[in-house]
N, C-alpha and C positions, 0 to 999 in steps of 0.2 A: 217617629212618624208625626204627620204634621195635621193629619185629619183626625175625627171624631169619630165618626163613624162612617161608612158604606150608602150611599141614596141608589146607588146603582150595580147591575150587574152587563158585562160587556162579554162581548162571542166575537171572536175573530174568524174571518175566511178569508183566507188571501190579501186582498188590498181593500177587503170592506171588515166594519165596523156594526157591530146591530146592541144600542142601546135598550136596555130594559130596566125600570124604574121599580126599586123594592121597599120602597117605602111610603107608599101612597100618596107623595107630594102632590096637590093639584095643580094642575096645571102646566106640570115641570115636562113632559114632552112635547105639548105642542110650544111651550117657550123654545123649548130647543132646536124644533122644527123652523119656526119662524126666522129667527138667530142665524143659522144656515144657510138658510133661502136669502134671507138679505145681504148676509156677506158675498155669495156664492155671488150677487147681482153686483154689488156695490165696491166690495175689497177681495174680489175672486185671490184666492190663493191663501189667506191670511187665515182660513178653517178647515175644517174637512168640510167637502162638497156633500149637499145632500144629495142621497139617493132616494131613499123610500120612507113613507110615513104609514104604518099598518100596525093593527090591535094594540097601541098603547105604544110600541119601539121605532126607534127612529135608529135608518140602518143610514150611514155616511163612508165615507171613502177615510183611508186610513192614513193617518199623519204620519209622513218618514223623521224621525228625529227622538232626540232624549229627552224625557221630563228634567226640568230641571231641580226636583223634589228630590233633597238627600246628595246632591253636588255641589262643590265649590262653586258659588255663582261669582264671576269674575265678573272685572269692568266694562267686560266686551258684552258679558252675558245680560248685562243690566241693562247697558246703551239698546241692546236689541229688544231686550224687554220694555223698555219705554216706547221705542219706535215701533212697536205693534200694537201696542194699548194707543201709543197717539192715533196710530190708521185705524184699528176699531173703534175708536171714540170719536172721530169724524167719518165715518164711514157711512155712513144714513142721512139722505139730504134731509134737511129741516122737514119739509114739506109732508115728506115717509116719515120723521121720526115723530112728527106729531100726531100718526096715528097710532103709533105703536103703545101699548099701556104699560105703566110704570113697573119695574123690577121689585120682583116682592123684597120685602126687610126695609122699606123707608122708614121715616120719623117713628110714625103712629104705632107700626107694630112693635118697634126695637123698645121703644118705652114699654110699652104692653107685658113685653117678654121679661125685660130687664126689670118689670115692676114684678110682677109674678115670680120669679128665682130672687127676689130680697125678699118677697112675704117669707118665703120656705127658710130663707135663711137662718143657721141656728150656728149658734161660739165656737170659734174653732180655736184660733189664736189671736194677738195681737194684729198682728201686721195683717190679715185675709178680713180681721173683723172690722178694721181701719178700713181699708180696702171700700168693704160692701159699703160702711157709713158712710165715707166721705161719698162715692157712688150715687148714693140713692141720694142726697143732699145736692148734688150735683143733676141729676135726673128732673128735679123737681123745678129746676131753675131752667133746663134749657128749650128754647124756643129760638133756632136756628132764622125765621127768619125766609124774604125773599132775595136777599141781598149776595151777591158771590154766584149768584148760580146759573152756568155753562151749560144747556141741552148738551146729553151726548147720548150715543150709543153703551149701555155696560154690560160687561160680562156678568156679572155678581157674583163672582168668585173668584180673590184672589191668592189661592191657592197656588204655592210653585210648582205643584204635578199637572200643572193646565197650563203650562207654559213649555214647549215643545223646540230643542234645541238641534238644527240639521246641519249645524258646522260656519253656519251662514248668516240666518236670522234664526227669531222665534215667531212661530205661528201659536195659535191660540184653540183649547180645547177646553170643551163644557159648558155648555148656556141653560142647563136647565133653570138656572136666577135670572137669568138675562132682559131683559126690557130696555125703555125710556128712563136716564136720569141723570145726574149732573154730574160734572166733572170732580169738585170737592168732594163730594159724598163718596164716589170710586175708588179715588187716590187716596181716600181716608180708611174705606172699607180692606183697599188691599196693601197697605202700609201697616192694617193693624194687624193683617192673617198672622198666625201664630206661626206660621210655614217661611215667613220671612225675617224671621228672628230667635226661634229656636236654635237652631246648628249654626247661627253667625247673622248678624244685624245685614239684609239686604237693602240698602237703600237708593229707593227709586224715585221718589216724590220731588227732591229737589232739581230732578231733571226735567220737571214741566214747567213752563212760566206761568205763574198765578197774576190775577190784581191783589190788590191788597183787600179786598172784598172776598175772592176767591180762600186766601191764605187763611183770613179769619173762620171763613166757613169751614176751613179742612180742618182746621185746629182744636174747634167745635165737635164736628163729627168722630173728629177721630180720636175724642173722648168716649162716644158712643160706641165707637167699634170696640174702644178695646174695656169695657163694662160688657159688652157682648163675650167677648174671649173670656173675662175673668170668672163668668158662670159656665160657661162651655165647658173651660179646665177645671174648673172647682172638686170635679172627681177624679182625679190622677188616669189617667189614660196607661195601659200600657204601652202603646206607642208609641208613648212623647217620654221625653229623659223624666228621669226622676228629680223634681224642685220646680219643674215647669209653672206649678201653678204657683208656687212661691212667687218666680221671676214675675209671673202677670201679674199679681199684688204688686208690685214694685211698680211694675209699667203703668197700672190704676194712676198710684199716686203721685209719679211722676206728672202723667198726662193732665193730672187734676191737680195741679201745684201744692197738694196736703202735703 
């Protein structure tokens, strides 16, 4: 399994969908409301259509297809995954996207987080203790900067159970992250999911054209993501194989040239 935990509980009827949020996140239904309503305007077909926003749940129309969470993702299934994340990341004309407020987890908190699980940190072994060091050593130097960065529309989640496969294309499922934010910072956040690397390296990132602005910025970030991932798994999950958090100590120091 490629997740953490549960943010959510879903009720099927027929060809609708009624989300319900169990974990207090603020904010996280009417992000997804939002997320909906502007696709449903802008990239009709590309999500589930909203239907209703009432006492907290957001009820939507139900996606025909396969998550791709826990399958062979083939060459066909990546190309279609790129070309849905391209239409949802231009999907929102500037004009709309500059009202939209930014996707929780930018700069500020991810440091915040990632500072707070190395204070707790305590010796485990060599290699997770490397890990956190070089990390936090890393943490303290970065300041990403204005430079590389593409407005776009993002999901903020890239999880491969939110990627919905009907034979054809893939549509796109889950915006309670969802907001205003840049192209690196996405391709970074969902290159680092632990969903796309666990059961077989999915790689999608080199099928976007960067500048070399852009590339530095992902390369940056997506040191962050995956300091993010390395405390997530830091307690062995039953759903993920057993060495999981081993391999993210590796992907740490890989990412971080130690």
């Amino acid at each position: 399994m490629t997740d953490v935990k549960h943010t959510h509980d879903l009720t099927y009827e027929g060809g609708l969908v009624t989300k319900r949020y169990i974990d207090g996140k603020l904010g996280a239904a009417e992000r997804e409301w939002r997320a909906l309503s502007l696709l449903a305007e802008h990239a009709p077909g590309l999500a589930p259509e909203p239907i209703a926003f009432e006492d907290g749940a957001v009820r939507m129309s139900r996606i025909d297809g396969v998550s791709l969470h826990g399958s062979s993702v083939t060459a066909e299934h990546a190309a279609a995954m790129a070309a849905a994340l391209a239409e949802l990341h231009a999907a929102v004309p500037a004009h709309v996207l500059g009202g939209v407020p930014l996707r929780p987890w930018q700069r500020a908190a991810i440091v915040e987080w990632i500072g707070h699980r190395h204070a707790e940190w305590t010796s485990r072994e060599p290699l997770t203790d490397l890990a956190a060091k070089e990390g936090a050593r890393w943490l303290e130097s970065w300041e990403p900067g204005d430079e590389g960065i593409r407005p776009v529309f993002g999901a903020g989640d890239g999880n491969l159970a939110n990627f919905m496969w009907d034979g054809s294309r893939i549509r796109i499922v889950d915006y309670e992250d969802s907001g205003s934010s840049d192209l690196a910072f996405e391709l970074a956040e969902l290159a680092e999911h632990v969903s796309l690397w666990v059961d077989g390296e999915v790689e999608i990132v080199d099928r976007f054209e960067l500048s070399r602005a852009e590339e530095r910025r992902l390369r940056e970030c997506r040191k962050a993501h995956v300091l993010v991932w390395f405390y997530l798994l830091s307690y062995e999950h039953p759903r993920n194989p057993p060495g999981t958090f081993q391999r993210q100590a590796e992907r740490v120091l890989a990412r971080l040239g130690a």
